[in-house]
N, C-alpha and C positions, 0 to 999 in steps of 0.2 A: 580401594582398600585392600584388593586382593593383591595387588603389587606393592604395596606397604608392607604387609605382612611379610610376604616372598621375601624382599631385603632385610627386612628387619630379622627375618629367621636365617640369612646367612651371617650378618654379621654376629648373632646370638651364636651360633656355629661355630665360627670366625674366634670367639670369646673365649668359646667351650674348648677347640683344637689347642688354645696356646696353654689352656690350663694342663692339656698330657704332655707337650712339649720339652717337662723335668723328666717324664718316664719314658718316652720311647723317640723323643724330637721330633724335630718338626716333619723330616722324611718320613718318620714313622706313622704321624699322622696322615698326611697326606696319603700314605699305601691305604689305612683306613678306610678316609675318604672315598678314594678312586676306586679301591677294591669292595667296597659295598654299596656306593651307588652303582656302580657297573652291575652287580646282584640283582638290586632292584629291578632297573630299569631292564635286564635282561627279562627276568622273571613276568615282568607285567607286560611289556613288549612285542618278546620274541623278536627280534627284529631280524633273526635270520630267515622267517617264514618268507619263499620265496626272495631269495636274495639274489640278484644277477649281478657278477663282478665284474666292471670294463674297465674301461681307461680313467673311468673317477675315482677307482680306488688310491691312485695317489694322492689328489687333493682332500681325500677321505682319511689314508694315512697323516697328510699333513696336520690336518683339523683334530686329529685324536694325540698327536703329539704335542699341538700347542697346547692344547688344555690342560693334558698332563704339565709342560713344562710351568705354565702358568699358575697352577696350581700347587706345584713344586716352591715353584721362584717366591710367592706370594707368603706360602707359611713361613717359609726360610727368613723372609722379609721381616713379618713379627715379630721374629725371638728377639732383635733388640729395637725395631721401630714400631711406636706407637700405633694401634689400629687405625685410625683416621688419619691418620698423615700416609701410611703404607697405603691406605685405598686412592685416597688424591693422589701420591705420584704414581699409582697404577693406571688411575683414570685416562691420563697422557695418553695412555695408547688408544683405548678405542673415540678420544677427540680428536686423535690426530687422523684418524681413518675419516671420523666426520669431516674432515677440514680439509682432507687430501684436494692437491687440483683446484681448487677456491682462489679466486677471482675476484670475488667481490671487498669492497671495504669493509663492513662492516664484517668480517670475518676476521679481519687482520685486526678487530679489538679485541673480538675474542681470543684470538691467538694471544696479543700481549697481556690478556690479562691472565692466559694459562701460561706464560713464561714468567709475567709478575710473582704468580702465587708457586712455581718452582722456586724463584731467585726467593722467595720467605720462607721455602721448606728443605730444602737442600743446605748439607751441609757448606757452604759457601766461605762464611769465615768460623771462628770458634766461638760459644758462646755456653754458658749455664746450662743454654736448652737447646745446645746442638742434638742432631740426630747423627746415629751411625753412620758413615757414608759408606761400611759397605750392604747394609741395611737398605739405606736407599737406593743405591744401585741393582738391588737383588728385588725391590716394589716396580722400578722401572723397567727392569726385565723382564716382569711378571704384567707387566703394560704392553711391553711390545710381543708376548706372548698373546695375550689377548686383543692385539689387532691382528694380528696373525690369524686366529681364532675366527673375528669376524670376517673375513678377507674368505679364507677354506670354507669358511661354517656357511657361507650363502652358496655356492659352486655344491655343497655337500645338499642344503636343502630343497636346490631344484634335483637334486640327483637319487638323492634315495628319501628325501621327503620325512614324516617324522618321525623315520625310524633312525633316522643321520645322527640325532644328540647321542642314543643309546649305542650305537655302532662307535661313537667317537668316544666315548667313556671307557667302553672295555679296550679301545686300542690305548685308551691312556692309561688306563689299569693294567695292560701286560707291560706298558715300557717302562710307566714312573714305580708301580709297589715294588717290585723284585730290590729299587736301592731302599725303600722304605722297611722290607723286611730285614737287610742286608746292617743296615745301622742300628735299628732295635733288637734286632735278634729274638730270642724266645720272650723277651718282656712282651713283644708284639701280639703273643696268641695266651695270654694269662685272662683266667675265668673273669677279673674284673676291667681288665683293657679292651675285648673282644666286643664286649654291650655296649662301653662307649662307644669304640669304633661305628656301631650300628647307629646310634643315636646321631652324631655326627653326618653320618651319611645322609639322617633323615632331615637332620638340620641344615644343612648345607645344602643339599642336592634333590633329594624326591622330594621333602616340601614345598620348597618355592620353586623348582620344577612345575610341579603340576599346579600352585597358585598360579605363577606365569601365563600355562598354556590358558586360563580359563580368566586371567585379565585380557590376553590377547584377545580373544572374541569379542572383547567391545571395549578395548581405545581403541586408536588410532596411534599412525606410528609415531607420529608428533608428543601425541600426550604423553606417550609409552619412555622417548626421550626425555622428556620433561620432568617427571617423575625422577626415572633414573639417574636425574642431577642430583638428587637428593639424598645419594647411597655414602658419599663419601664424612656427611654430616651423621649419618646416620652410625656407620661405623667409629666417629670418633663420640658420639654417646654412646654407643655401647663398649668403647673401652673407658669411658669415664665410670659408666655403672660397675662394671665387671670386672676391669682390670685394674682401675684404680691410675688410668693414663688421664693426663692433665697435661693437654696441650699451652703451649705459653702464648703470650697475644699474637704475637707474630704467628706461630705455625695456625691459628685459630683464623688467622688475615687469610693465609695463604691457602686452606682447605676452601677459606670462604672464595677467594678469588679462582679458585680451579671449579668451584660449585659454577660461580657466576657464568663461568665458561661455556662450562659445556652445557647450562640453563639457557644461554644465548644462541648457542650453536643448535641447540634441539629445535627452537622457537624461529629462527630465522630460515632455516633449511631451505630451500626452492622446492618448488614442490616434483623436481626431474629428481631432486638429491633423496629425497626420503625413500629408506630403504625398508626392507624388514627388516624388525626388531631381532635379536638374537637375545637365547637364555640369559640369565645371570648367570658368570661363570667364577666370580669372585670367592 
């Protein structure tokens, strides 16, 4: 339930960011974002309290840049693709990390059936209910941002341990806000943009931040996968509630078929493959 929640409150997040998107855009948002979860998690933290800096500081800078970029790429992504279609083709990335190196058959279904549900969600030919392709190019990028993400994010978590998330937020709050400020301009620091900005951060980031950490203590990394199949279904009802997004049969196939995916990839894993889970960074 605690990881229910946790997604359910990014994608409600997710809802809430494209509603400021007419007043400050999407980069605007995302400084928000990054620039006040970074506050939090400083504040509760501290994660400088004895901090030694070595050679992991690059895969520490890398991990705080994909996030940012990811997080960047992903709202950019929404201003004209549907929320449940922009999280399925973001999904891509961190299946394809699950899948990397795989050997086995029964992973090459899962693969076709995450290349099925791209060929029904990408723009391919034209249609009533094509999607933007530069929309979906800018969710796919925010995919391979966040295999990236998980790639640094494990090197980051044996290195500096759980203070790595909060270290990797403010490195992505000094490189992504500065274009977030830079595009909104003063709309960005107005008495009623500022409180969203907070709200968002809570919704997006320290809420199911810390639901996370406290389903972590009792799944297991399987179930933790399992679950998180279920973020891209989740996100396309809450833009049907919020945003008033009406996916058509086909993209509704293809969400389904990227779900199926990566619900088989979680569920089959060898038990050498099962990794630790990484935050929700959607």
């Amino acid at each position: 339930m605690l990881l229910l929640v946790a997604m359910t409150s990014i994608q409600l997040g997710a809802s809430f960011a494209k509603g400021l998107f007419p007043r400050i855009g999407a980069q605007g948002a995302t400084a928000l974002r990054l620039g006040f979860s970074a506050l939090i998690l400083a504040v509760v933290q501290r994660p400088w309290r004895g901090l030694r800096l070595n050679r992991s500081i690059l895969p520490l800078l890398a991990y705080g840049v994909s996030l940012g970029a990811m997080n960047t790429l992903f709202y950019m992504s929404i201003r004209t693709v549907p929320l449940g279609i922009a999280i399925a083709l973001e999904f891509v990335g961190p299946l394809g990390v699950a899948m990397l190196g795989s050997r086995r058959w029964i992973d090459g279904l899962w693969i076709a059936l995450a290349v099925g549900g791209l060929a029904l969600l990408l723009p391919l030919q034209r249609s009533a209910h094509g999607i933007d392709p530069g929309g979906a190019l800018l969710a796919l990028g925010s995919g391979a941002g966040w295999a990236l993400y998980i790639v640094f994010g494990r090197r980051v978590g044996q290195a500096y341990g759980g203070r790595g998330a909060a270290l990797g937020m403010i490195i992505a709050a000094a490189a992504f806000a500065p274009l977030g400020v830079a595009h909104a301009g003063p709309a960005l620091f107005s008495a009623t943009i500022l409180p969203a900005g907070f709200l968002l951060a809570l919704l997006s980031s320290a809420v199911p931040y810390s639901l996370e950490m406290s389903a972590l203590t009792r799944l297991p990394s399987r179930a933790f996968g399992t679950l998180m199949s279920l973020e891209p279904a989740i996100g396309a009802l809450a833009g049907l509630a919020f945003l008033a997004e009406t996916p058509s049969p086909f993209q509704w196939a293809g969400i389904g078929a990227i779900i199926l995916a990566s619900l088989g990839t979680a569920l089959t894993l060898g038990s050498g493959e099962v990794g630790e889970p990484q935050p929700l960074p959607t």
